[in-house]
C-alpha positions as a printed NumPy array, in Angstrom:
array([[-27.99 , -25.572, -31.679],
       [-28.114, -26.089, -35.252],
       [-29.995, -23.593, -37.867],
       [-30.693, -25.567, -41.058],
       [-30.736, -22.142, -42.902],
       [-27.249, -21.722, -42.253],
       [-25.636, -24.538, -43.028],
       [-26.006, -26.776, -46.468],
       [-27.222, -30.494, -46.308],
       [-23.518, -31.736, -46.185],
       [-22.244, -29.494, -43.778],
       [-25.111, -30.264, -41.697],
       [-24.969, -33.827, -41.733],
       [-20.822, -33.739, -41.429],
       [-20.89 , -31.44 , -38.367],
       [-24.235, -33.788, -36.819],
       [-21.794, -36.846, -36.997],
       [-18.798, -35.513, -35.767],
       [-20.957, -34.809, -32.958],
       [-21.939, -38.119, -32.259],
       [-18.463, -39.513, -32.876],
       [-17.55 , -37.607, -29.941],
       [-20.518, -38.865, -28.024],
       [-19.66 , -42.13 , -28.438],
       [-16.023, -41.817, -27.409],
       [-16.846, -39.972, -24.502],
       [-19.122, -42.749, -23.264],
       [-16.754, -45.7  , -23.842],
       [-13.932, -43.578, -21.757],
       [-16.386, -43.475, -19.036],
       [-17.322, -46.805, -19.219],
       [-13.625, -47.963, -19.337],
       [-12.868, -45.789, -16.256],
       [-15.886, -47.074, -14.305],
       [-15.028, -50.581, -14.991],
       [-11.84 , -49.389, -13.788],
       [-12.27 , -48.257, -10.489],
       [-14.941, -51.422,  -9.902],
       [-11.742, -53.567, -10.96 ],
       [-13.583, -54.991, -13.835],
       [-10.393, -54.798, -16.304]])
């Protein structure tokens, strides 16, 4: 996914966590929804 020759340290490491910030959001909208539809919330 990622080539370490293109990209500098900081780039790298910026585009890595945006990556997992996404992650992260998309599993706590799951979770919310299942939760949801269980009638948890």
């Amino acid at each position: 996914m990622f080539h370490l020759e293109k990209w500098c340290d900081d780039e790298y490491k910026k585009k890595l966590q945006e990556l997992v910030i996404k992650d992260e959001e998309l599993v706590k909208d799951v979770i919310r929804k299942i939760k949801s539809e269980k009638g948890l919330e």
